[in-house]
C-alpha positions in Angstrom: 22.2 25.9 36.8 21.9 24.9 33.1 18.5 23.1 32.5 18.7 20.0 30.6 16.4 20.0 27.6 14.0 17.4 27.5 14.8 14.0 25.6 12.7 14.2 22.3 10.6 11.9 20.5 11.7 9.1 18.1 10.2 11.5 15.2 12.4 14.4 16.3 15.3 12.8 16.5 15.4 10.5 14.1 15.5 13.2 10.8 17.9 15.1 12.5 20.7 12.4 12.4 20.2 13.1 8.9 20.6 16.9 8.2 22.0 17.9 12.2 25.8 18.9 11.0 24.7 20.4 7.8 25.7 23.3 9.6 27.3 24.0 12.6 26.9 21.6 15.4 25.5 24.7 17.2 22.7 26.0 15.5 19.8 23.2 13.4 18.8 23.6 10.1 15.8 24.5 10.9 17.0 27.9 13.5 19.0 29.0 10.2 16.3 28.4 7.8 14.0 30.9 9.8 17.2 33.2 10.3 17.4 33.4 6.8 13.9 34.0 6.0 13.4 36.8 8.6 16.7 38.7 7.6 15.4 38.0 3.7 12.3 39.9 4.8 14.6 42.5 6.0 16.5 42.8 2.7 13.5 42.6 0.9 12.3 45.4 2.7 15.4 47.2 2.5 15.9 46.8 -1.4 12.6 48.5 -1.8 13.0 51.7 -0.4 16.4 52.4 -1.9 14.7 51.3 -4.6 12.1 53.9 -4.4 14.6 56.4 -3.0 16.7 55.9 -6.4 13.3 56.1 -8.6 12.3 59.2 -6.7 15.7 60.5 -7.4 15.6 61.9 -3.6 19.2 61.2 -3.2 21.3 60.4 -6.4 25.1 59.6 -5.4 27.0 57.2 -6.5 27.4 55.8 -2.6 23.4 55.3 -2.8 23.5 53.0 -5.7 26.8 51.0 -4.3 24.9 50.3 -1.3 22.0 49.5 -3.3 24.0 47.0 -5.0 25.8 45.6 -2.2 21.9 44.8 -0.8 20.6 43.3 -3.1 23.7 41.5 -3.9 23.2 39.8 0.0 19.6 39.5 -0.6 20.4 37.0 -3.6 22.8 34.9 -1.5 20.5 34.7 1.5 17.7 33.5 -1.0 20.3 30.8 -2.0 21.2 30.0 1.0 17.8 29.1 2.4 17.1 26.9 -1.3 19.7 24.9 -0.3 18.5 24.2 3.1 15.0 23.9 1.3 16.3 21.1 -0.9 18.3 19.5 2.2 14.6 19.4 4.1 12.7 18.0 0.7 14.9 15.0 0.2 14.0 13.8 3.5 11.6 10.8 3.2 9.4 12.5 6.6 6.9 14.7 5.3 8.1 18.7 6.8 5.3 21.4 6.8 7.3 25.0 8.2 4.6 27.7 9.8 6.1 30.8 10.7 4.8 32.4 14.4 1.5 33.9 12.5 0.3 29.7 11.2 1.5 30.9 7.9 2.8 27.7 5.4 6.4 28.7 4.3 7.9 25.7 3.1 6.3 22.1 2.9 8.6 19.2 1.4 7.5 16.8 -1.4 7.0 13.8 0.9 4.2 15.8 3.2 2.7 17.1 -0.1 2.2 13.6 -1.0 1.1 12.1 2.5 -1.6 15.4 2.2 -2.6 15.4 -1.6 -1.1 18.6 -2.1 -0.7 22.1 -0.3 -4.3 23.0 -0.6 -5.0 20.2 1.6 -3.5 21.4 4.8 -5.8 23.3 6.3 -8.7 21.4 5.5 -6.9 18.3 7.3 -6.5 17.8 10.6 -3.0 19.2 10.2 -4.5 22.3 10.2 -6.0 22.7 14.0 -2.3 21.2 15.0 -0.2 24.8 15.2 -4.0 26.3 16.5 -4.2 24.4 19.8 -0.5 25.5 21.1 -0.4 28.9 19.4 -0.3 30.8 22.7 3.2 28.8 23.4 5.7 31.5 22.8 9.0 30.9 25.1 11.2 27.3 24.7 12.7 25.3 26.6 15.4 24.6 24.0 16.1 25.0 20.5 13.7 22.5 19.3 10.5 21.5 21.6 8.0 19.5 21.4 4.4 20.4 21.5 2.6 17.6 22.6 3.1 14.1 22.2 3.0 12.7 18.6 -0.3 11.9 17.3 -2.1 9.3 14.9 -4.3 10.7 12.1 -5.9 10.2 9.2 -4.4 11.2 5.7 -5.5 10.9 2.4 -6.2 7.3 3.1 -3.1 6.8 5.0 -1.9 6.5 8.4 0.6 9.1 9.6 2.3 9.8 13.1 2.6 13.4 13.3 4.7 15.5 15.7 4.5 19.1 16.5 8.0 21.2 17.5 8.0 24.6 18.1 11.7 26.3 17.4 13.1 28.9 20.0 16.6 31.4 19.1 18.7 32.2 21.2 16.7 33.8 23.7 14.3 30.8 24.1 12.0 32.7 22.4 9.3 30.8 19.5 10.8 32.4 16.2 8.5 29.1 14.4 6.8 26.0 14.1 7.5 22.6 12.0 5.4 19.5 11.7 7.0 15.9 10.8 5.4 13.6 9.4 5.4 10.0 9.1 3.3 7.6 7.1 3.0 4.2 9.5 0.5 2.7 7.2 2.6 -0.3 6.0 3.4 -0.4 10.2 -0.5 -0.4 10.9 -1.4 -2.7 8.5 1.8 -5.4 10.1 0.2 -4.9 13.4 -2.7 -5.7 12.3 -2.2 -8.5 10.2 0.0 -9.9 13.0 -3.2 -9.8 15.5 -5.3 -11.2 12.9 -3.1 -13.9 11.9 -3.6 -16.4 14.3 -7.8 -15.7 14.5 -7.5 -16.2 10.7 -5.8 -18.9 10.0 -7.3 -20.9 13.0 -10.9 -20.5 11.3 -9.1 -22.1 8.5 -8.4 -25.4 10.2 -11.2 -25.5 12.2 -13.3 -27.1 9.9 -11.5 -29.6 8.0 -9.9 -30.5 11.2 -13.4 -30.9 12.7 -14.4 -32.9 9.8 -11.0 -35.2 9.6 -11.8 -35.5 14.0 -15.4 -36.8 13.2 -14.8 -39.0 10.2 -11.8 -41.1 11.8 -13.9 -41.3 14.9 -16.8 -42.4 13.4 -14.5 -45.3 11.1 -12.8 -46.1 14.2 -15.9 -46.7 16.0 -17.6 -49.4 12.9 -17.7 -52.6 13.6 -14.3 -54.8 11.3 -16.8 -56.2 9.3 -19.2 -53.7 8.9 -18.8 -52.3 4.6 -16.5 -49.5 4.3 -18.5 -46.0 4.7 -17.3 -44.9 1.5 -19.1 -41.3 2.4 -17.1 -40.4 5.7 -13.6 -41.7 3.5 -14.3 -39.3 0.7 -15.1 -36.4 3.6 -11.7 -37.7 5.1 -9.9 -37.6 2.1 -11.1 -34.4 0.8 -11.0 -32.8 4.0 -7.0 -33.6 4.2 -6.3 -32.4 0.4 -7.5 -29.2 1.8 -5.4 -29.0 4.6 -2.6 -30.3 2.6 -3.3 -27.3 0.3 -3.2 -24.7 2.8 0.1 -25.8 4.9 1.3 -25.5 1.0 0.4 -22.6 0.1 1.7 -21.3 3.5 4.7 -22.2 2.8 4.8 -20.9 -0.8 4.2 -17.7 0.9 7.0 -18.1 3.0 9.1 -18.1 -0.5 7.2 -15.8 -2.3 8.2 -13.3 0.3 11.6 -14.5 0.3 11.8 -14.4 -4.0 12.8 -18.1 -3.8 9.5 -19.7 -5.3 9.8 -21.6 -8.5 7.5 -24.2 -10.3 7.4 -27.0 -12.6 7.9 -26.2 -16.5 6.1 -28.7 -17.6 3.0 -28.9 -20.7 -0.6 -28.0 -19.0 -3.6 -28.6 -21.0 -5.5 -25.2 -20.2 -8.9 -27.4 -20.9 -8.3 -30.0 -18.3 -6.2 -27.3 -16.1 -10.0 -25.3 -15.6 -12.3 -28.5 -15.6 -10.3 -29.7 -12.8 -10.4 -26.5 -11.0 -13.8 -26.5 -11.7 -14.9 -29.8 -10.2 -13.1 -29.4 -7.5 -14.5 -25.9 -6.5 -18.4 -26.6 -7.7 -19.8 -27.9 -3.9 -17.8 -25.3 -2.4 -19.9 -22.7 -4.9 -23.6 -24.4 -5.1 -23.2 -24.4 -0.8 -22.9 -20.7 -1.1 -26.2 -21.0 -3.8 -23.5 -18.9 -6.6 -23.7 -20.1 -9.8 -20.5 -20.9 -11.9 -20.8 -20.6 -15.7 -17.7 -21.8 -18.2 -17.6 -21.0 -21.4 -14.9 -22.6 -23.2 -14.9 -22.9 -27.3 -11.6 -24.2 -29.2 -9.2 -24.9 -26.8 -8.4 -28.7 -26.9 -4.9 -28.3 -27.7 -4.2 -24.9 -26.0 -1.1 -25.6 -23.4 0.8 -23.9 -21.7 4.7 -24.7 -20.1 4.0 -24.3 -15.6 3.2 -26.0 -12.7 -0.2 -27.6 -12.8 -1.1 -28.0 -9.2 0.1 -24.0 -8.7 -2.1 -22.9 -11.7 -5.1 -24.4 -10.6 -4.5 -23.0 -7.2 -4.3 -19.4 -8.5 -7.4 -20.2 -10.6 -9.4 -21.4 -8.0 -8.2 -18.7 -5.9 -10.2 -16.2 -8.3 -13.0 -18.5 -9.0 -13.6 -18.6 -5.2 -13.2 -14.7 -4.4 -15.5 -14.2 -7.1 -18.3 -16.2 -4.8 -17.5 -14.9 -2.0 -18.0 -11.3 -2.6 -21.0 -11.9 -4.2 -24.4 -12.0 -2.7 -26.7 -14.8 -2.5 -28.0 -15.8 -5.8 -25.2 -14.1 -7.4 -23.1 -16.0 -10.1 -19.3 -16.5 -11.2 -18.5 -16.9 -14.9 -15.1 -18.3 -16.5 -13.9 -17.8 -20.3 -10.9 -18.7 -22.1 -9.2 -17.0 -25.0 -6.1 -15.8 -26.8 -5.0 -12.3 -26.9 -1.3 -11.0 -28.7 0.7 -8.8 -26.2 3.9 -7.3 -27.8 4.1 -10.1 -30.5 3.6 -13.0 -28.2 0.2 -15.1 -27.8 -0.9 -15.1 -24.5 -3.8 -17.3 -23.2 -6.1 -15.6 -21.5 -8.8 -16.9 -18.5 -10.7 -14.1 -17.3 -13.3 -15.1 -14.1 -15.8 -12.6 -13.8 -18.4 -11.5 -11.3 -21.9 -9.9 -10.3 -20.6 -8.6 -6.6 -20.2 -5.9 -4.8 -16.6 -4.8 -6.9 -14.2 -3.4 -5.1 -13.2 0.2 -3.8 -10.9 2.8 -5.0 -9.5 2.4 -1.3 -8.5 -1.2 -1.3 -8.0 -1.7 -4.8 -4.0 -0.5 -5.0 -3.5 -3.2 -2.1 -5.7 -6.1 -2.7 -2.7 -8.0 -4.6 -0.6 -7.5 -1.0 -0.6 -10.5 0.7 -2.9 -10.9 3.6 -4.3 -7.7 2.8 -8.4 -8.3 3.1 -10.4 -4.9 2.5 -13.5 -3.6 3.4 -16.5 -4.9 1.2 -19.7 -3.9 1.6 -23.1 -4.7 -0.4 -25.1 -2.1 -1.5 -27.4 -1.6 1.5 -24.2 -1.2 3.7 -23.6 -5.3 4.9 -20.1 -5.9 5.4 -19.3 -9.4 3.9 -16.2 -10.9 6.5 -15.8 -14.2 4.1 -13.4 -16.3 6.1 -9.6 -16.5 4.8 -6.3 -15.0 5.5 -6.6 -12.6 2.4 -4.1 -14.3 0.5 -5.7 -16.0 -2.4 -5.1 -12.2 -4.6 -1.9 -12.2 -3.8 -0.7 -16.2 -4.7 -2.6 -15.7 -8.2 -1.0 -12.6 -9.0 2.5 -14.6 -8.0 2.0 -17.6 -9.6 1.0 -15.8 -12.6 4.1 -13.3 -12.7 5.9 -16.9 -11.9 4.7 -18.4 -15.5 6.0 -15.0 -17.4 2.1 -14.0 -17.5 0.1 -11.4 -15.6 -3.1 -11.1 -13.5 -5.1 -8.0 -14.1 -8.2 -6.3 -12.3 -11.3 -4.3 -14.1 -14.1 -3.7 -11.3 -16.8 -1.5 -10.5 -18.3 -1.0 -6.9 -21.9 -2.7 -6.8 -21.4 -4.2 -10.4 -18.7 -6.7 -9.7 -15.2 -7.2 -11.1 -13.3 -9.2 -13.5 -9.7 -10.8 -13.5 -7.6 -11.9 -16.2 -4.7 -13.9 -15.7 -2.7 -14.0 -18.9 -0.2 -16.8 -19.5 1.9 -17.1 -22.6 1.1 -19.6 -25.2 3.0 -22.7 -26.3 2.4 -22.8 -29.9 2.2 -26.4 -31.2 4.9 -27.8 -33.2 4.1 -28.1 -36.8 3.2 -31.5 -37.6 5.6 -33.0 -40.4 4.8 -33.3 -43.7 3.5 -36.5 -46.0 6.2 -38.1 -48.0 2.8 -39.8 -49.9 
């Protein structure tokens, strides 16, 4: 009775849909690409010693040297051959690292050379002890089996699934090894920003929601003709301008994502665009004892054509990160001027700060949105600031929304600096006396 093989894992089956009836339906890709290399070998092998036979001149017919030909004639097609199946294997996007039966690397594909940092990286990874632990495996089951169930590791500051299949001939006997690859980081990083989500984002509400509870209860409960407490109104209001700005923002995201969002085109004074930033931020800053510094020389009439309310978001989204990856003590400074980028005049605000600066880990992601990174001080303390992590990520959009940019320069345990750059509107030419 035929045994059936057994049903293989999502990583095995899934490149195989790809490349499977390359060749015959019979035989995989990857039993002919070992085929090929071991009858190579042969003809390698072969080549040289009527190679030395002719050089020798031990025998010198003309049969000799037809036969010669006719070998290395095959040996040039079966080289072919196998660089076509070779460039089948390296356009897949799963990373493929081939060991023949010794451990020995014989082909690795351009997405595993990227998921490792390159071939030297192998066997100093812990790819490397993979082919090690089921070397004594030696008979199959089937053409292409399993070793183990896949496994997560860590990769050149990625995340990758990696599956182990040994590959049995005809004879069920182990004629190789392949590894594939898959980078789940981006999956990782869903999961966990789905699990984080709602922890995040109900710290976020807690305490204006807290504050908007107390201060109605407290109004409620005075007396009709008592004065108005002009103090719990002001915590009300302010309180619900901050959840107003977060439901917003929210769903900005929400089109962001989609690459529906649009703003206003309307004039923006870039003076009264910061100062209003500015002193709407400053308790948030002095309660976290951060100072804020502006320095701000001839820009009356600088404007700029965008969405107010969105620009002073984005702004105070920098102004704020800026505190909050700072230590105690630690201060936040904001300057304004006008730089010239490929003939057009750009307004530039850069925020700058005395933290902790950011890693060359999380820096290529700390634009993503709800991306929030690993920042520690300099003694080791992790700072956990609350948020959902998306404050980079809406200045960086509403930036690119205006036709500007939003640029990074940091150093770990210096601190970093942003500049968002948004094109200027030049002001028209007044019009000339007639006096």
């Amino acid at each position: 009775m035929s045994q059936t093989p057994p049903e293989q894992p999502s990583e095995v089956s899934g490149i195989f849909k790809h490349i499977h009836n390359f060749g015959s339906a019979s035989e995989s890709i990857f039993r002919r690409v070992y085929k090929g290399l071991n009858r190579r070998q042969e003809l390698e092998r072969e080549v040289k010693r009527r190679q030395l036979m002719l050089d020798m001149k031990m025998v010198q017919t003309e049969n000799l040297r037809v036969e010669y030909d006719n070998i290395r004639r095959k040996h040039r097609e079966r080289g072919s051959e196998i660089e076509r199946l070779y460039a089948v294997l390296g356009s897949l996007d799963e990373g493929i690292i081939m060991q023949d039966p010794n451990g020995q690397v014989t082909m690795m594909n351009e997405a595993a050379e990227r998921v490792l940092g390159g071939k030297k990286s192998f066997w100093s990874s812990p790819l490397g002890t993979l082919f090690n632990r089921y070397n004594d495996v030696v008979e199959t089951t089937s053409e292409l089996m399993p070793l183990g169930e896949s496994e997560e590791l860590a990769l050149n500051n990625r995340l990758v699934k990696a599956q182990i299949v040994a590959i049995g001939d005809e004879d069920n006997q182990r004629m190789g090894t392949i590894i594939i690859l898959k980078d789940v980081t981006h999956d990782a990083l869903s999961e966990r920003l789905k699990d984080g989500f709602v922890t995040h984002i109900s710290h976020e509400l807690k305490t204006p929601m807290t504050v908007i509870k107390l201060a109605s209860e407290l109004l409620s409960a005075a007396p009709e003709d008592a004065p108005v407490n002009r103090k719990m109104l002001e915590k009300l209001v302010s309180n619900v301008d901050v959840l107003d700005r977060l439901v917003l923002e929210l769903l900005d995201i929400s089109e962001m994502t989609a690459g529906t969002f649009d703003v206003l085109r309307e004039p923006v004074l870039i003076e009264d665009m910061i100062w209003g930033v500015a002193n709407g931020i400053m308790p948030e800053i002095k309660d976290r004892d951060i100072d804020l510094f502006i320095m701000t020389r001839d820009i009356a009439n600088l404007h700029v054509e965008g969405d107010d309310k969105r620009l002073q978001w984005a702004l105070g989204h920098l102004i704020r990160n800026g505190a909050v990856y700072s230590e105690v003590g630690g201060y936040v400074t904001l300057s304004v001027g006008i730089e010239e980028l490929d003939s057009q005049p750009y307004v530039t605000i850069k925020v700058r700060d005395g933290g902790v600066g950011i890693t060359d880990k999380d820096l290529p992601h700390i634009f993503e949105r709800f991306y929030r990174g690993d920042a520690r001080t300099t003694e080791g303390k992790k700072l956990d600031p609350r948020g959902l992590g998306q404050g980079l990520f809406v200045a960086k959009t509403i930036s690119e929304v205006h036709d500007g940019f939003l640029s990074v320069h940091t150093k770990v345990g210096v601190g970093s600096e942003f500049t968002m750059g948004l094109p200027l509107v030049q002001e028209p030419a007044l019009p000339e006396s007639t006096d």
